[in-house]
N, C-alpha and C positions, 0 to 999 in steps of 0.2 A: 436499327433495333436498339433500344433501350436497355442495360444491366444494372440492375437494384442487386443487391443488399441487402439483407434484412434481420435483424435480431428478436429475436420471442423472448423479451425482458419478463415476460408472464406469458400463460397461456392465451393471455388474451387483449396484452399490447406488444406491440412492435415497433422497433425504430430503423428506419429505412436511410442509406444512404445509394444516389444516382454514383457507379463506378463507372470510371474514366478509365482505366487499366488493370488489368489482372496482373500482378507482379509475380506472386510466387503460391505454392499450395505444396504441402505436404504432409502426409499421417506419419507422425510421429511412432512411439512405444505408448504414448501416454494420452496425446489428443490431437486433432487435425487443426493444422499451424494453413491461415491463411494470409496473404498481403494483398492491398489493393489498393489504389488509387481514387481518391473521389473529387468532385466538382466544390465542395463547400467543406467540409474536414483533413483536407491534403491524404496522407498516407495513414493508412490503419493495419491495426494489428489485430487478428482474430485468433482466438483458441475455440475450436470445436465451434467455432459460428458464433462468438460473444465476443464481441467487442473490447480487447486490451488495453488498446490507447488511439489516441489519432496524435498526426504532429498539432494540429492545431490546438487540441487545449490537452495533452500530458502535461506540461508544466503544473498543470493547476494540482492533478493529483499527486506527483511528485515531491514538489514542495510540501504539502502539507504535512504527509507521511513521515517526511524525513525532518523536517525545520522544530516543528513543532517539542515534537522529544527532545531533537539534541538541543536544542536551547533552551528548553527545562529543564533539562540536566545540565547543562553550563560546562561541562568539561569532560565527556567523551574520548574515550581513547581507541576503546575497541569497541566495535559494533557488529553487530551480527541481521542479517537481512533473511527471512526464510522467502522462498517463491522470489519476484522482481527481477527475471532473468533477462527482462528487455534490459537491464542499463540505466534508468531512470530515478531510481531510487538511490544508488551507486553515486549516479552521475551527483548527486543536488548532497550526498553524506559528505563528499569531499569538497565542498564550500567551506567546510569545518576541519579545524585541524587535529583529526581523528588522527592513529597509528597504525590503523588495522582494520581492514574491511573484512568481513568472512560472508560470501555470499552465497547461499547454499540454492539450489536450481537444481528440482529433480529429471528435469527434462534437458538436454543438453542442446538440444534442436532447438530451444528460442534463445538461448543464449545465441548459437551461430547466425539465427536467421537475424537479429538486432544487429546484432555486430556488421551485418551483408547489407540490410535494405533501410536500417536505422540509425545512421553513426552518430548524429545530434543528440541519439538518446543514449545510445552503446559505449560514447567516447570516455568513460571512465573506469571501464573496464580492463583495458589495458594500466591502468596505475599500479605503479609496483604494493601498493598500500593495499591493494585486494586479489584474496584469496577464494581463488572459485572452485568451488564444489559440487560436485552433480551428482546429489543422494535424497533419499528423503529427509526433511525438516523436521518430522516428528520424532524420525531416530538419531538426528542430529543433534538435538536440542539434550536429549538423555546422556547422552557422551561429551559434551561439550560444558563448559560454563568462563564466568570470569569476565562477562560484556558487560557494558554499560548502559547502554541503548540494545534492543531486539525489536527488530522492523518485522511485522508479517505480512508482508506485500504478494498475498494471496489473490487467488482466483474465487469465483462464488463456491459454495459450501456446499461443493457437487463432487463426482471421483474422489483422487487422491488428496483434496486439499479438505472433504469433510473432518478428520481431524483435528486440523488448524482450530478447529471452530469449538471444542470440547474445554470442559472442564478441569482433566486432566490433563490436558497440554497446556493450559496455562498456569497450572503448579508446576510442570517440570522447567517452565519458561522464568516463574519467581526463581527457580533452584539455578540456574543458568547466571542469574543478573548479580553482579555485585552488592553491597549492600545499601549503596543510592542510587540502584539500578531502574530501568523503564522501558517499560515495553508501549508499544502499539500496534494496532491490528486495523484493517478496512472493514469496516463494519457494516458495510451495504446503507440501503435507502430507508428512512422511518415510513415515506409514501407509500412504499408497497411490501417491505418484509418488516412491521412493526415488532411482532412476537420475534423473530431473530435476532434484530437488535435488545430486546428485553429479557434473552434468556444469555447473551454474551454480559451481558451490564452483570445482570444477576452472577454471572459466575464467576467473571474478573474479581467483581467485589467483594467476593469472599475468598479472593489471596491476596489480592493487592490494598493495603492501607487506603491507600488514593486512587478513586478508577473516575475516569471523566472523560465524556463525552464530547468532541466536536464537530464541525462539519465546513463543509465547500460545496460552492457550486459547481457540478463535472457535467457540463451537458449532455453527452455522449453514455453517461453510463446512468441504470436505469434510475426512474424519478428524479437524475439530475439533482438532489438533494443526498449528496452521501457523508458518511458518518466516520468517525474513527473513535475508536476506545482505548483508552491511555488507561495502563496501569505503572504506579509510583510505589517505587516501596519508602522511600522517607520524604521525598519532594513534592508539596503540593505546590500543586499550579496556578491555584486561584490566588493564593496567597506570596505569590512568588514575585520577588523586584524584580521589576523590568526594564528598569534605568542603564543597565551595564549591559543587556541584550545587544551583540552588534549589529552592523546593519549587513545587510548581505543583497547582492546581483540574485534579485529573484523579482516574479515577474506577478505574482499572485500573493504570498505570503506576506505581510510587512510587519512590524514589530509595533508601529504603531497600535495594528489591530492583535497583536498576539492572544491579550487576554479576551479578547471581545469573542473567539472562536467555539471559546469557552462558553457562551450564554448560548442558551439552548431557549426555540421557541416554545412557549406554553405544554402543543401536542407533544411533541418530543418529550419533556421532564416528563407527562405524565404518562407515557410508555413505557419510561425505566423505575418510575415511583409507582405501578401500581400492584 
């Protein structure tokens, strides 16, 4: 007998993977944490039935998330991560010679289950350089400041993480950053949440000086076209040397393309310009 997998990326697409083994499943306080095994994406990480990561392409979203800022910013010390309790966003910030990780993870349960069934993605967790927290990120960010970079390595714009996704969390997130401080957020797919992506554009950019857009390809998560939104409060990016960028063990990322992440197709500009 056959065992599929299946994600409702919309009501009315789905992405299907054949499972080779059920590893682990538990209801967390907050969402139902699943693990599983497949024939063509190795191991996956589900919350509430969505897709977190697979081994086979995290890197690509990892990377992005984390490279892209801190080497915009060029000199990072302390960083602050909301949500990204698997380990992966952690893992790729300490490529860089940060002094301070703060990783805040309202669920405690996927930090353990990473750390158990994911240690390639988990293994930087343990670094004495990170400081783990398990609260919410929206009252975290109100009480905290003095980062350089702030990572929002959220879930979609569903439960506890609708927040994330407001207006006024990204004012208390300018209030948090130093004053050549930078944030980034996961800003989902232009192919299917066009208006989400254009009402975060809109909002970033009436606190942050510099807000821009980029993107990667993540197979695995929906329209495989996904986005990030950087907000700068004095470092623009376009305009930014990229001659003293170092080069870094990464697998998707390259500094060659740094700025090219930056050019946004046609549809896209005209989603956040209109």
């Amino acid at each position: 007998m056959e065992l599929w997998f299946s994600e409702y990326q919309t009501k009315n697409v789905k992405l299907s993977f054949r499972v080779t083994d059920v590893i682990y499943t538990k209801q967390s306080e907050y969402q139902y944490i699943s693990v599983f095994d497949t024939e063509d994406f190795g191991r996956v990480l589900a919350l509430d039935d969505t897709v977190m990561l697979t081994t086979k392409d995290e890197f690509i979203y990892h990377e992005m998330i984390s490279h892209i800022p801190l080497l915009t910013h060029g000199n990072a010390a302390k960083v602050l991560v909301i949500g990204g309790g698997d380990g992966g966003t952690v893992r790729e910030i300490l490529k860089h010679p940060v002094k301070e990780i703060n990783l805040v993870e309202i669920d405690h349960e996927v930090i353990e289950t990473s750390k158990k069934y994911f240690p390639a993605v988990s293994c930087g967790l343990s670094d004495p350089r990170v400081k783990i927290f398990c609260e919410d990120g929206i009252e975290f960010v109100k009480k905290h400041s003095g980062y350089d970079v702030i990572i929002i390595d959220s879930t979609d714009p569903i439960g506890p993480a609708v927040g994330l996704f407001s207006s006024q969390f990204y004012k208390n997130v300018f209030e948090a950053l130093n004053d050549d401080g930078i944030m980034v957020a996961q800003t989902e797919t232009p192919i299917l949440f066009g208006d989400l992506i254009k009402r975060i554009y809109t909002d970033m950019s009436a606190t942050f000086p510099y807000t821009n857009l980029y993107s990667a390809v993540i197979p695995t998560y929906p329209g495989a076209f996904w986005t990030f939104t950087m907000g700068s409060k004095s470092i623009n990016p376009i305009s930014q040397e990229i001659s003293d960028i170092p080069f870094l063990e990464t697998k998707y990322y390259s500094r060659e393309l740094h700025k090219s992440y930056f050019v946004l197709p046609p549809f896209v500009k005209d989603i956040i310009s209109k």
